[in-house]
C-alpha positions as CSV (number, residue, x, y, z in Angstrom):
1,X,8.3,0.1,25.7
2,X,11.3,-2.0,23.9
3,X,10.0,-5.7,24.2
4,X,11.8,-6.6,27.4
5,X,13.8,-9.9,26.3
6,X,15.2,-11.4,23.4
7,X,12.6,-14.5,22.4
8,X,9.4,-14.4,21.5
9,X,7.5,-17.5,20.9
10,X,3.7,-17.8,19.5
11,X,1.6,-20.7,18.7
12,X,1.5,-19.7,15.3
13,X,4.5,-18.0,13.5
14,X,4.7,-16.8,9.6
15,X,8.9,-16.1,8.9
16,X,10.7,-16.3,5.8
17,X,12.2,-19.8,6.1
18,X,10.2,-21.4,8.8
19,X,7.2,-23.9,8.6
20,X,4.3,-22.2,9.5
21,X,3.1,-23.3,13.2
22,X,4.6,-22.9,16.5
23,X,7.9,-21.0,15.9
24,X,10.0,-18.3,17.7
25,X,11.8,-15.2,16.9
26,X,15.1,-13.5,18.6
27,X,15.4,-10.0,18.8
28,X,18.0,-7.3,19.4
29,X,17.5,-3.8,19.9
30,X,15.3,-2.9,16.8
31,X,16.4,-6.0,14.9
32,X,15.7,-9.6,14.0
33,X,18.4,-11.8,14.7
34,X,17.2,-15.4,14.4
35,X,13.5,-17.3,13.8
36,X,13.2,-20.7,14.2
37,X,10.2,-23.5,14.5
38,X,9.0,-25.6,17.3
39,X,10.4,-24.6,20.6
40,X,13.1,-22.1,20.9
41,X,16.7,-22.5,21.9
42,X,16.3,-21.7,25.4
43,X,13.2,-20.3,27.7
44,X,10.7,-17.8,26.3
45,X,10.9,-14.3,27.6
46,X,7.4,-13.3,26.4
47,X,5.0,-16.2,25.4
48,X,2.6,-14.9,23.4
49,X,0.4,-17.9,23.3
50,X,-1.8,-19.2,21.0
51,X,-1.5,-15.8,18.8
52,X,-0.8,-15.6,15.1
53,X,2.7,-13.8,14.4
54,X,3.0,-11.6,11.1
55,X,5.2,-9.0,9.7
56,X,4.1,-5.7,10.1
57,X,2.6,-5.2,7.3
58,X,3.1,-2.7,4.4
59,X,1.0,-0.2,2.6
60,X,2.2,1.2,-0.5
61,X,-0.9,3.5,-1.4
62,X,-2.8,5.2,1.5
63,X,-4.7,8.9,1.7
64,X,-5.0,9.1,5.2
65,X,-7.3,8.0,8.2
66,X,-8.7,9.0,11.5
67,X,-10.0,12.4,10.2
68,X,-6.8,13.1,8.2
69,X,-6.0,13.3,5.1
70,X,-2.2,13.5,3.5
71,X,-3.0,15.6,0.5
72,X,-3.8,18.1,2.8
73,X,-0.4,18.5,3.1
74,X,0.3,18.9,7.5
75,X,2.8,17.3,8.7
76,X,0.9,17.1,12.6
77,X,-2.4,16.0,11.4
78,X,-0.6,13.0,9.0
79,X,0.9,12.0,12.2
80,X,-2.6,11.0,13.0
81,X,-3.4,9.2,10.3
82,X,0.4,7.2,10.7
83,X,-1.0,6.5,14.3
84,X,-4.0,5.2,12.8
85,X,-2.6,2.9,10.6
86,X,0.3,1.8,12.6
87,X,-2.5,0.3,15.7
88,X,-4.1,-2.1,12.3
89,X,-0.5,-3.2,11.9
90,X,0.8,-1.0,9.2
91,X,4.2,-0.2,10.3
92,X,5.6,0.9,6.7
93,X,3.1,2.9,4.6
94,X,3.7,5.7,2.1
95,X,1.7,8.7,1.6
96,X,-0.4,8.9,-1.0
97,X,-1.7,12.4,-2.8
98,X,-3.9,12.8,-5.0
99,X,-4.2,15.3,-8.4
100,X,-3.4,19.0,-7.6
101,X,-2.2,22.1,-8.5
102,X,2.0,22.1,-9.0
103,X,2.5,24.5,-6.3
104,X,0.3,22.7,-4.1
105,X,1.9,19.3,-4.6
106,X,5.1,21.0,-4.0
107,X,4.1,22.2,-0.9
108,X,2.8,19.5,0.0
109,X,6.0,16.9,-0.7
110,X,7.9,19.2,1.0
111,X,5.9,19.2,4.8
112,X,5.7,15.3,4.7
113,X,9.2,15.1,3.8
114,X,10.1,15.8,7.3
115,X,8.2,12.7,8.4
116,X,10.2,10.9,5.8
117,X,13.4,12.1,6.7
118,X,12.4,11.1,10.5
119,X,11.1,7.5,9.4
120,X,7.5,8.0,10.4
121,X,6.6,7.7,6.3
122,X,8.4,5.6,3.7
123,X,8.3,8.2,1.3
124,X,5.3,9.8,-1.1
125,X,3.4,8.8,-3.8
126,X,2.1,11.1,-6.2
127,X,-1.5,9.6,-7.8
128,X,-1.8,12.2,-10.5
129,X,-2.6,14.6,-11.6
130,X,-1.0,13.2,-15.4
131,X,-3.7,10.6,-15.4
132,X,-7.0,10.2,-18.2
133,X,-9.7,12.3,-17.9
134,X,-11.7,9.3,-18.4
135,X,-10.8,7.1,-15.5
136,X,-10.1,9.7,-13.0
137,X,-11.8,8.0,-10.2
138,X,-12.1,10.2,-7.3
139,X,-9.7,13.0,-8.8
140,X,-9.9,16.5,-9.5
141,X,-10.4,16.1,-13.6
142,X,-9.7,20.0,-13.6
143,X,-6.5,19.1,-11.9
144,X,-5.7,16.7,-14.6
145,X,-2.9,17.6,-17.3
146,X,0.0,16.2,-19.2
147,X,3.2,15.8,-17.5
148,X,6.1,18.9,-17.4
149,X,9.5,17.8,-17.3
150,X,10.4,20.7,-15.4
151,X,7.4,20.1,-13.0
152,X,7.9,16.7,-12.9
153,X,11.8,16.8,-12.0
154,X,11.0,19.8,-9.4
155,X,8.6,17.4,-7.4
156,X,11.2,14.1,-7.8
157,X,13.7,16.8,-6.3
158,X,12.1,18.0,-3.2
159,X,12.3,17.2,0.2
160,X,15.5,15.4,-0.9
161,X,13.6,12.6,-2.7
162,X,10.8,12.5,-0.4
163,X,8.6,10.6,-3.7
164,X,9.1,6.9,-3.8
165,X,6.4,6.2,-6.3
166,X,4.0,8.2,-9.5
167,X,1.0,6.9,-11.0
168,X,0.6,8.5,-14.2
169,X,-1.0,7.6,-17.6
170,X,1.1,6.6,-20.4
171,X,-1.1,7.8,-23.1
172,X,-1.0,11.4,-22.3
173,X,1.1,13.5,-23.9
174,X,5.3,13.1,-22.6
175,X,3.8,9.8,-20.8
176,X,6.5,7.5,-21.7
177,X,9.4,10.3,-20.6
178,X,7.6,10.6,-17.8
179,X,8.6,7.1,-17.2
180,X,11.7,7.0,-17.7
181,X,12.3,10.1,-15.6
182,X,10.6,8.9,-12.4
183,X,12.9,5.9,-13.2
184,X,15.9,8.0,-13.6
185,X,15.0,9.4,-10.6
186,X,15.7,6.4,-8.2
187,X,11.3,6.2,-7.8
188,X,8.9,3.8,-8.8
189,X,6.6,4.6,-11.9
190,X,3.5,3.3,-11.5
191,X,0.6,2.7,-14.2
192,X,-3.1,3.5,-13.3
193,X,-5.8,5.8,-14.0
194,X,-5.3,5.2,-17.7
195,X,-7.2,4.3,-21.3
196,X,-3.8,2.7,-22.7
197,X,-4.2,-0.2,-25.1
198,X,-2.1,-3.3,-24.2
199,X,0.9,-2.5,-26.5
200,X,1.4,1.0,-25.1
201,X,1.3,-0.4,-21.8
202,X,3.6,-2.6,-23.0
203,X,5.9,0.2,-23.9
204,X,5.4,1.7,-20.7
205,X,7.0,-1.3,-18.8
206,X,9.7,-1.8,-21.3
207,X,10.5,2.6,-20.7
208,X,10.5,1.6,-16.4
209,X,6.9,1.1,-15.6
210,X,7.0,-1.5,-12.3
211,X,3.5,-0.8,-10.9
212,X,-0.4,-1.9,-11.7
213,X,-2.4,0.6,-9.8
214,X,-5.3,-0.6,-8.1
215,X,-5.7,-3.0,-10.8
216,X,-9.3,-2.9,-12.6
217,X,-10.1,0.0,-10.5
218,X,-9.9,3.4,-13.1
219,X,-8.8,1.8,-16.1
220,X,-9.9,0.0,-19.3
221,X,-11.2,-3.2,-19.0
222,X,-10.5,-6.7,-20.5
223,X,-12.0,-6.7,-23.9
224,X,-11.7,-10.3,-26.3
225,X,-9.9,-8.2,-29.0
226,X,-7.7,-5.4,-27.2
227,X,-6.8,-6.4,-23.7
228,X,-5.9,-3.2,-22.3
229,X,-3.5,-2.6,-19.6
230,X,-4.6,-5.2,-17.1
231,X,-3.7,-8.0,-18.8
232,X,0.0,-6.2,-20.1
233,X,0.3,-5.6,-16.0
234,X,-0.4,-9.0,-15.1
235,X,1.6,-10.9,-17.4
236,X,5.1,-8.8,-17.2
237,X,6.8,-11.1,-14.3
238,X,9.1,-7.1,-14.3
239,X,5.4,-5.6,-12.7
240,X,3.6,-5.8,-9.0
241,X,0.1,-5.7,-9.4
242,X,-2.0,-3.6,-6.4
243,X,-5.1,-4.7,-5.5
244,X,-7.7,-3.1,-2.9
245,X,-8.9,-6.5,-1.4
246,X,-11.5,-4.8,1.0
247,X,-14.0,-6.8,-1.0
248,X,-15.5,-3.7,-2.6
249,X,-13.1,-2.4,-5.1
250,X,-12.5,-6.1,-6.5
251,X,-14.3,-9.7,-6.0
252,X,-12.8,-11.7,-4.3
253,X,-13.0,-14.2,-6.9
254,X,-10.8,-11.8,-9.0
255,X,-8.4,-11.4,-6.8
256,X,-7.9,-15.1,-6.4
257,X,-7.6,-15.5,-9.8
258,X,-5.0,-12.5,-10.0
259,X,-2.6,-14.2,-7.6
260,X,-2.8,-17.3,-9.1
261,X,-2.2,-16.0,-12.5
262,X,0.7,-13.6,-11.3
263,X,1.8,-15.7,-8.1
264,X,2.1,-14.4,-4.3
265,X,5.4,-12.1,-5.1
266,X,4.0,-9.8,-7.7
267,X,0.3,-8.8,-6.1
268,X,0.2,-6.7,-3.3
269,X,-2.9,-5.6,-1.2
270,X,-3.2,-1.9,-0.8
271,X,-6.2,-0.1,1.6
272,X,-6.0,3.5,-1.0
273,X,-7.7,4.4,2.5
274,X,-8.9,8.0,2.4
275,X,-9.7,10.6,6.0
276,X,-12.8,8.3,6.3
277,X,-10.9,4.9,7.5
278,X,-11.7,4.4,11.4
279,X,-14.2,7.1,11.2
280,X,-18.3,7.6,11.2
281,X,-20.4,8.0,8.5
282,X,-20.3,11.5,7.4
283,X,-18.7,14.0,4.7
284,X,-15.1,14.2,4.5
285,X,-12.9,15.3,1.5
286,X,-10.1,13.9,-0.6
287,X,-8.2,16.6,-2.2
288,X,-10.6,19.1,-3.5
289,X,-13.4,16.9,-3.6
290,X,-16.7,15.9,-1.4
291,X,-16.9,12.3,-0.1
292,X,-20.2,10.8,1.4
293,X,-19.2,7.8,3.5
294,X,-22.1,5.4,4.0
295,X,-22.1,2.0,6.2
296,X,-18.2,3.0,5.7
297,X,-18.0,2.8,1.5
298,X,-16.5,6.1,0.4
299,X,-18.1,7.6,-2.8
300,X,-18.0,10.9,-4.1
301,X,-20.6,13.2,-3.2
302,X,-23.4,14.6,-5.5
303,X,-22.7,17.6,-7.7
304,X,-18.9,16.3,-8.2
305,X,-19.0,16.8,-11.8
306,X,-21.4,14.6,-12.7
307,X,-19.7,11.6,-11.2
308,X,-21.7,11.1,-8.0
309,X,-21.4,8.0,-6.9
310,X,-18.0,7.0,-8.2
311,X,-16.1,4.8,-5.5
312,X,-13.6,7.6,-3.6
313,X,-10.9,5.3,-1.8
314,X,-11.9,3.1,1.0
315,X,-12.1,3.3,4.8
316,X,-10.0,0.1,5.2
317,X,-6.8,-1.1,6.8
318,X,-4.4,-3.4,6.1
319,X,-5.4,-6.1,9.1
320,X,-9.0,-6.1,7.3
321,X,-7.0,-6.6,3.9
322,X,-5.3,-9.3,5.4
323,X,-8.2,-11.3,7.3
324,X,-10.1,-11.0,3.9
325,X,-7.0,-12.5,2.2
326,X,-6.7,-15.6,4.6
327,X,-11.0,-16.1,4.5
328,X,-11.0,-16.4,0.4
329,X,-8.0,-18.0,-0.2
330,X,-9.1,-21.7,-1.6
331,X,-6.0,-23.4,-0.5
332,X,-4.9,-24.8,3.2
333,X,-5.2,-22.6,6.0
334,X,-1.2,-22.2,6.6
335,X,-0.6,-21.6,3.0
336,X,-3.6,-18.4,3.3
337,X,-1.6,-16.9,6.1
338,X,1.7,-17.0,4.0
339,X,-0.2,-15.8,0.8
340,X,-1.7,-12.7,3.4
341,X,1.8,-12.0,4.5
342,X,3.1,-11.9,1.2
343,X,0.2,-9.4,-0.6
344,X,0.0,-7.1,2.8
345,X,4.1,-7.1,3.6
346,X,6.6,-9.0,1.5
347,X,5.4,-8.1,-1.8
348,X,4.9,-4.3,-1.5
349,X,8.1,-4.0,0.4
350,X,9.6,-5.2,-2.4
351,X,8.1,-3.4,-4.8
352,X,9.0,0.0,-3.1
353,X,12.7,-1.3,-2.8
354,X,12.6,-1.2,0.9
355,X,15.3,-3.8,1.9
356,X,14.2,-3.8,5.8
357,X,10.9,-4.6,6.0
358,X,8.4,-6.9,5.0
359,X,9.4,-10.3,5.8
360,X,10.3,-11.5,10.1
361,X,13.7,-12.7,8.9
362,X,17.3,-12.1,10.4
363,X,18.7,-8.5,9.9
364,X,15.1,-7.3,9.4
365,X,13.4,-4.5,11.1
366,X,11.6,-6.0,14.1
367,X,8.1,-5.2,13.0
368,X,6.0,-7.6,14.2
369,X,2.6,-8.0,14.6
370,X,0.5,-10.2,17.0
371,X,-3.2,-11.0,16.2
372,X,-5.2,-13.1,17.8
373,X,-6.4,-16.2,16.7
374,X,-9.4,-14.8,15.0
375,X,-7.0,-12.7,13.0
376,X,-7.8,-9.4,14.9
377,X,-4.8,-7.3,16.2
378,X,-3.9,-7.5,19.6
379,X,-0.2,-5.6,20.0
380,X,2.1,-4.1,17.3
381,X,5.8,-3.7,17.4
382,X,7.6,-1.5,15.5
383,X,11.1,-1.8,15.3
384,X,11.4,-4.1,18.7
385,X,8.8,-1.0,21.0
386,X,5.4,-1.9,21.5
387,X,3.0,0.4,20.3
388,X,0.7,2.1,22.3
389,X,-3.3,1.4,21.8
């Protein structure tokens, strides 16, 4: 259902513009056409109480959930996964894939393009497979090779430019091209999965590079006498940093320190949620390979290569992200909630250049999300319709 009037008011409202407290928005159709604090203009037409009002939030690197897994490449069973996602609050998220064969990923870009074209995805992200052998995480490392121009520029083509962002390596072989043709492309190259030393990942930015992947995760760490490509991520003000703040994948210690160092608009919080997420314990796959889920961490499965073990995605969503956020934070509690909006909405919106999401400001998308005042979701809107639950 379309929400039935124009104002919403909530005891607690986080807008672009607008002290955080008791605040209202006006809505029109599917947009945003004013916000305001304190008591709105005239009477309330749903009064949403003492609830917390966000953004929808915005996941810029997701597998899949509820039993489904994009790399699998249907377009009906990702619908699930979307479903999923959008009932935590995540009302923009792009499909993440992981390293595969070239026809495979072709095939694959080209049956979620349809949900793209339709609106249900913000586009495709290709993780791989042009990342290090040595930090391949949860990948296929058979699946791992350098990147093909003519591959490359066959996947940026399809589904009418269904991608909207590639993690590759920079140090393989063509990395730095591979750059600049993702670039060229109108996507967003990404950095992660990768040995580089801190001046090649310095290269990489200077060639287009605008992403951190799951920083720390799958790449070299800090060392006193060659940084590596965490530190050139985190202090190029050009680069958004993602961080998996499930408190699993990074401490949250770290990732306090993170968005102090790099400030609220260049860190965004990102589930990597593979099939698992809003599942039992059990076996499930990502790609090609076996994932044992335990008291819900995701690690690959014994006789993966010798890798058993390794950490394969997560079985979070961005609300969890979010609470997690606002609970660490060691600053006022109104100044959490904007930091939380900004790492699970503002920031990865705009890092993924989408103009109409992300913030609850006029001419926005109305995206909205209402949780309650223990920061658990009660009702999504997505694009002024309530969302079923």
């Amino acid at each position: 259902m379309t929400i039935p009037a124009s104002i919403v008011t909530a005891g607690t409202l986080v807008a672009d513009g607008v002290p955080v407290g008791a605040g209202w928005v006006e809505i029109e159709g599917d947009r945003i056409v004013a916000t305001g604090a304190g008591a709105p203009p005239r009477p309330a037409d749903v009064d949403l109480g003492d609830a917390v009002l966000v953004p929808g939030f915005v996941d810029m690197h997701v597998h899949g959930g509820a039993g489904a897994a994009f790399p699998d490449g249907d377009a009906e069973t990702a619908l699930r996964a979307v479903g999923f996602h959008r009932a935590h609050g995540t009302t923009t998220m792009v499909a993440s894939l992981v390293a595969a064969g070239p026809d495979d990923l072709l095939k694959t870009v080209d049956a979620l393009a349809e949900l793209v074209a339709d609106g249900e995805l913000a586009g495709v992200h290709l993780e791989g497979p042009w990342l290090a052998e040595g930090r391949c995480g949860a990948h296929d490392p058979r699946q791992l090779r350098d990147p093909d121009p003519g591959e490359l520029d066959r996947l940026l083509r399809a589904g009418d430019g269904a991608v909207r962002m590639v993690t590759l390596a920079p140090e393989r072989e063509g990395g730095l091209d591979a750059v600049r043709r993702v670039v060229d492309a109108g996507a967003v190259a990404a950095l992660g999965h990768t040995d580089a030393s801190y001046a090649l990942t310095r290269e990489a930015i200077d060639a287009g590079a605008r992403v951190g992947t799951h920083l720390f995760n799958a790449m070299a760490p800090v060392h006193h006498r060659e940084p590596g490509p965490a530190v050139a991520l985190l202090e190029d003000d050009r680069v958004t940093v993602e961080l998996v703040t499930d408190g699993l994948h990074v401490h949250p210690a770290l990732w306090e320190h993170v968005v102090r160092s790099a400030g609220t608009g260049r860190v965004a919080a990102v589930t990597d949620a593979m099939a698992a997420a809003g599942m039992p314990d059990g076996e499930y796959h990502l790609g090609a390979m076996r994932v044992t889920v335990a008291e819900g961490v995701a690690r690959l499965a014994a006789g993966s290569d010798g890798r058993a073990g390794a950490i394969a995605g997560s079985t979070a969503t961005t609300d969890v992200l979010f609470a997690k956020v606002v609970r660490h934070a060691a600053v006022p509690h109104e100044e959490a909630l904007r930091r939380a909006v900004a790492l699970t909405a503002t920031s990865p919106a705009r890092a993924l250049g989408l103009a109409d999401v992300g913030v609850i400001a006029p001419g926005r998308r109305a995206d909205l999300v209402v949780l309650d005042t223990g920061l658990k979701v009660r009702e999504v809107y997505r694009a002024g319709r309530l969302l079923p639950r």
